[in-house]
N, C-alpha and C positions, 0 to 999 in steps of 0.2 A: 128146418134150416140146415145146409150145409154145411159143416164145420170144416176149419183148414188148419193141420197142425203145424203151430206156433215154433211149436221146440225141437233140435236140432235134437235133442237127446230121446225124443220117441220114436226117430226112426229103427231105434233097437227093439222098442216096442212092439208086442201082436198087435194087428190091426183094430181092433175092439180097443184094449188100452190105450192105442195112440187119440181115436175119437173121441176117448170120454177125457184124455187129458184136456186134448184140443178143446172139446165143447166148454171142459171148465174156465178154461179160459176166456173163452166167448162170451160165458156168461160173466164173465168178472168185467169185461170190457161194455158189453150193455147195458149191465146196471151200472155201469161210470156215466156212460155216454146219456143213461134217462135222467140220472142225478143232477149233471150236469146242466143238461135241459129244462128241468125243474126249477135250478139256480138260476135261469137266466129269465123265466115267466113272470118277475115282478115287473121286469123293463117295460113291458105291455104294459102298466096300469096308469095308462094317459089317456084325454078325453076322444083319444082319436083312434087307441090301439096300436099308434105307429112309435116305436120303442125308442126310449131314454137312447143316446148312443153311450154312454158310458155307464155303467148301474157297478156298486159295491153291495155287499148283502146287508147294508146297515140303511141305505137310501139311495135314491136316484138323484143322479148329479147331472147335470148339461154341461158343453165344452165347447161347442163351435158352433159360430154365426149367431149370437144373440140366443142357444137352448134350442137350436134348430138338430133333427136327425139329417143324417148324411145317404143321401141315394143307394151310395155301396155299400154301408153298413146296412141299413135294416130291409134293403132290397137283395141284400145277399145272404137269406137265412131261408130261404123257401126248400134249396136240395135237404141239407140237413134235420128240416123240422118233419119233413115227410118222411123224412128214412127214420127218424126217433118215433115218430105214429107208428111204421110200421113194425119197427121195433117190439115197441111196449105194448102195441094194440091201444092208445090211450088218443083220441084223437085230437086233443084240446093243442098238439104242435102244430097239425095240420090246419085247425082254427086260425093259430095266431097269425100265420105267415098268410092264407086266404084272405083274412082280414085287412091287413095291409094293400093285398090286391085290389081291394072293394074301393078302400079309400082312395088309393089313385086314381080307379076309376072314373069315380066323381069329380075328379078336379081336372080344371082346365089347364091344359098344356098349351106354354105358349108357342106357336109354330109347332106344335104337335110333339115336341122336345120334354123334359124332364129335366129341370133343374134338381142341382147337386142339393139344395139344403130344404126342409119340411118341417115346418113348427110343427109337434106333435101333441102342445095344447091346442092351439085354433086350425089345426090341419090346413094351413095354407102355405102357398112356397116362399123361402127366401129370398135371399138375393137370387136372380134370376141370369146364374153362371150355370153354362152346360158344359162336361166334360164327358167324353169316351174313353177319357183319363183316368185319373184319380179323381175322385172322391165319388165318381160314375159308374167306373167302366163295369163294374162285376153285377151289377145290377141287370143292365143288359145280356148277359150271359146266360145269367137265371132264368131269364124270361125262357130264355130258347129251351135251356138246359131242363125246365121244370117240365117242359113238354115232351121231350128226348125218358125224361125219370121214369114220368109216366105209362111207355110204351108208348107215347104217340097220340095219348089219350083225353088230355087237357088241350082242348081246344080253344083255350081263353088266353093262354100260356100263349099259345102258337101265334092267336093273331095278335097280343101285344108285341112280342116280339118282332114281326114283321113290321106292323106297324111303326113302331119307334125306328127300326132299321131304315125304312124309308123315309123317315122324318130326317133322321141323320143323313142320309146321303142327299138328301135338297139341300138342308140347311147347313151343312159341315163337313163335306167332302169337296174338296177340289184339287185342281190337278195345275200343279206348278209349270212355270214358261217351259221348265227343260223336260217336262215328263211325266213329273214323279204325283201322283195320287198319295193325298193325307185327307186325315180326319183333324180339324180346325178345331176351335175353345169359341163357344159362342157366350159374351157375355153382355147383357143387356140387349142384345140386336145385332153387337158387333162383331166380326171375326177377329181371331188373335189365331194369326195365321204359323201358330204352333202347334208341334205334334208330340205328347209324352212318351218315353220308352213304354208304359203304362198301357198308354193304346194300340201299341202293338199286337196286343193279343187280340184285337179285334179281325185281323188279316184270319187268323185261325180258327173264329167265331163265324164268322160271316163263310167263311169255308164249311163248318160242321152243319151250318141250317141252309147250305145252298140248296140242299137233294130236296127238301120241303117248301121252297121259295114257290108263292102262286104267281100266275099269269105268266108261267111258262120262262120264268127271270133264273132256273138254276143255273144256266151256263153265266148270264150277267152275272148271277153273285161269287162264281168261281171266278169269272175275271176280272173280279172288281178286290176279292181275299188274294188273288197271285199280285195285283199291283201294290194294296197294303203289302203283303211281304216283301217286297223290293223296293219297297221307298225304307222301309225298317231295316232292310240289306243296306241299302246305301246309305242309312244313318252311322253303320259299322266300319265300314270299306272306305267312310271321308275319315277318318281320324287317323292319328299314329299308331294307337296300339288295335286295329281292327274292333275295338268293343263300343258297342254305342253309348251315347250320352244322354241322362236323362232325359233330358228336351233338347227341339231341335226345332228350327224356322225355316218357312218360308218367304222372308223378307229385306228388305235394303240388300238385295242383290244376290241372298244367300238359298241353298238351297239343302235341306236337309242337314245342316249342320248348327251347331249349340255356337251361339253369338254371346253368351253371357257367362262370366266364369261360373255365380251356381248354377249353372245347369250341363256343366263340363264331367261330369263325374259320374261313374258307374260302379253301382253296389250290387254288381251279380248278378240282379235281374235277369227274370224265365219268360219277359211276354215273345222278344221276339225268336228264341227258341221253340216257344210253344207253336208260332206260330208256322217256324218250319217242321214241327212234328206232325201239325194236322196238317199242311198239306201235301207233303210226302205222302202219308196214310191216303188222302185221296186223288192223287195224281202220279207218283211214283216218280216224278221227274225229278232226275239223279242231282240238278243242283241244289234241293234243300238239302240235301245230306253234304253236298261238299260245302255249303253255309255253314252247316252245323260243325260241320270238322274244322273251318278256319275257326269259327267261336273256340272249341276247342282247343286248340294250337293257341289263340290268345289268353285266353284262362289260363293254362297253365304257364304261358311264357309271362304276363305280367301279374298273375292275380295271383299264384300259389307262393308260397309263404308258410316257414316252417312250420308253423303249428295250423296250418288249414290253406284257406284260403282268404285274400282279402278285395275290400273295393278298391278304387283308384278315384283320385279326386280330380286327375285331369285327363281326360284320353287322348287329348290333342299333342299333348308332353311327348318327348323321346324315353323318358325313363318314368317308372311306375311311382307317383309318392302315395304310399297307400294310408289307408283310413281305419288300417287295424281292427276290423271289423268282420265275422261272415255273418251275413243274416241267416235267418231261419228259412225261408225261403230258397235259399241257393241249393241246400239237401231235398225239400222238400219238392220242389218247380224246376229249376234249372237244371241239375244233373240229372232227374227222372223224366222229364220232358227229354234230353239228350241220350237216353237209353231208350226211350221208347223211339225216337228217332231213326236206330239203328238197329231195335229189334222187328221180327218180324210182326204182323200186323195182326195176326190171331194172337199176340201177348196183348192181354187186356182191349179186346176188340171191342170196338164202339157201340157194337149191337149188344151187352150186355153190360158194358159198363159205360159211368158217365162221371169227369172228373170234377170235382168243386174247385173254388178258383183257387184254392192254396194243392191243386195237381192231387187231391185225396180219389183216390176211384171208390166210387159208390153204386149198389148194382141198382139197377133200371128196376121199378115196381109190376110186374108183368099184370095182362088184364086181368090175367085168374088169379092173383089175389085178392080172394072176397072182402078180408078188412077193410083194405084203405080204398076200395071200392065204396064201401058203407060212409068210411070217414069224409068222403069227399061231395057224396047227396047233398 
């Protein structure tokens, strides 16, 4: 394993001493990161294997939809458990998360879609609400992502992904009178012709798996990620303070703009930054970056705030009433999404790295390692 030193104070260090500080430290963070993982394997122990969404270490508890699991939570644990396999060499992570896989498989998707909620006693869906939003979106992601981790190599990863991706654009894409291409809320059959800041980050998803799209669809999926980015632009560009609003409609006359005061309000959010960092990374065309500098210029004009920075609870206002809060997210996603936008493209290059959806970069499993080779028979 590579090691990479941690501390600022080993550059004083001969080169030998700097490694073995570094390495100590690597080991101190791996065996957090298996312990951890460890801590969270009781969640699995349901009739289905698809996990508790809430577990304390004393019992499992349920929280949403009648004890239902949530699409983005336990469909968004695939990059992580494979990188702790490879880790520890232990493969019972890579288990759990395959497992999950098996179980969706078996079940019918209606319109070939994935509702948000999964009873994890009788493994069957919930309410039969679809989001590329929240309670969704990162689940989608994984799909692509687990195939990307792998070197390319999970072929099952690759065509759920695609799969669902096309399910989505029958069922939940459309493109407004004046233009503008969004991804819709399909709930019961219905459209709810809303777009979350949430799903933003799909314009940048559907960008990173265009190069692998079959039947010759990469340039469609590139110009189908450049229209998500500009319906996301212009969810920014209708307000007062240029920052967008958590949701936004396409209906009674409106068009990419928040109709309802909750949904007026912006807490920082990284999707639709993220979404101008990948496409910059694969088109170069100089408006994401000047997207990303007006974001920018409005962050700092109404979100900074002495002691950091904060949300705003109405973006359509003249002046900022903020919500005295930064999320964890904002350091995590929005600022490093916004540096990797400006830095060059061999800093953390796609070919070796691949980011989990809280922007963590994790490296790609390459074919010659023999482990998770084994772990995955």
């Amino acid at each position: 394993m590579q090691h990479i030193c941690w501390s600022r104070d080993s550059e004083q260090l001969p080169d030998g001493l700097k490694c073995q500080r570094s390495g100590m430290k690597g080991q101190v963070f791996r065996r957090k990161a298996v312990e951890l993982g460890e801590k969270l394997l009781p969640a699995f122990k349901t009739p289905t294997g698809i996990p508790w969404a809430l577990l304390n270490l004393k019992r499992n508890w349920p929280w949403a939809s009648g004890g239902s699991s949530i699409l983005a939570e336990y469909g968004t644990l695939h990059l992580e458990f494979m990188h702790l396999s490879a880790l520890s060499g232990r493969p019972v992570f890579a288990e759990k998360v395959m497992n999950i896989r098996k179980v969706l498989n078996r079940l019918d998707k209606p319109q070939g879609l994935y509702p948000n909620y999964l009873n994890p006693n009788s493994g069957q869906w919930g309410q039969h609400h679809v989001s590329v939003g929240g309670l969704g979106d990162s689940f989608y992601e994984y799909l692509l992502k687990a195939w990307l981790m792998s070197d390319k190599t999970d072929e099952e990863g690759k065509k759920l992904y695609y799969d669902a991706l096309q399910a989505i654009e029958k069922n939940l894409i459309r493109k407004s009178s004046g233009g503008l291409t969004y991804i819709a809320e399909w709930k019961g059959g219905l459209l709810e012709h809303k777009m979350g800041h949430l799903t933003c980050f799909a314009g940048g998803m559907i960008a990173l798996g265009a190069d692998g799209a079959p039947d010759d669809k990469t340039g469609h999926q590139m110009e189908l990620a450049a229209e998500i980015a500009r319906t996301c632009h212009e969810s920014y560009s209708r307000t007062s303070m240029k920052l967008g609003p958590e949701a936004f409609r396409f209906d009674g006359g409106v068009e990419a703009v928040a109709t309802r005061q909750n949904e007026k309000y912006f807490i920082l959010r990284p999707e639709v930054i993220e979404t101008y960092m990948y496409m910059w990374r694969f088109t170069h065309d100089p408006k994401y970056r000047q997207w990303g500098w007006e974001a920018v210029q409005a962050l700092e004009k109404y979100c900074r705030v002495d002691g950091g920075y904060s949300g705003v609870r109405d973006v359509y206002a003249n002046t900022p009433n903020h919500d005295d809060v930064q999320q964890s997210f904002y350091m995590a996603e929005t600022l490093k999404y916004l540096y990797l936008l400006f830095s060059d493209d061999d800093h953390l290059p796609f070919d070796h790295w691949v980011f989990n959806t809280e922007a963590h970069p994790l490296p790609l499993i390459k074919k010659q390692t023999p482990e998770m080779a084994n772990h995955l028979k």
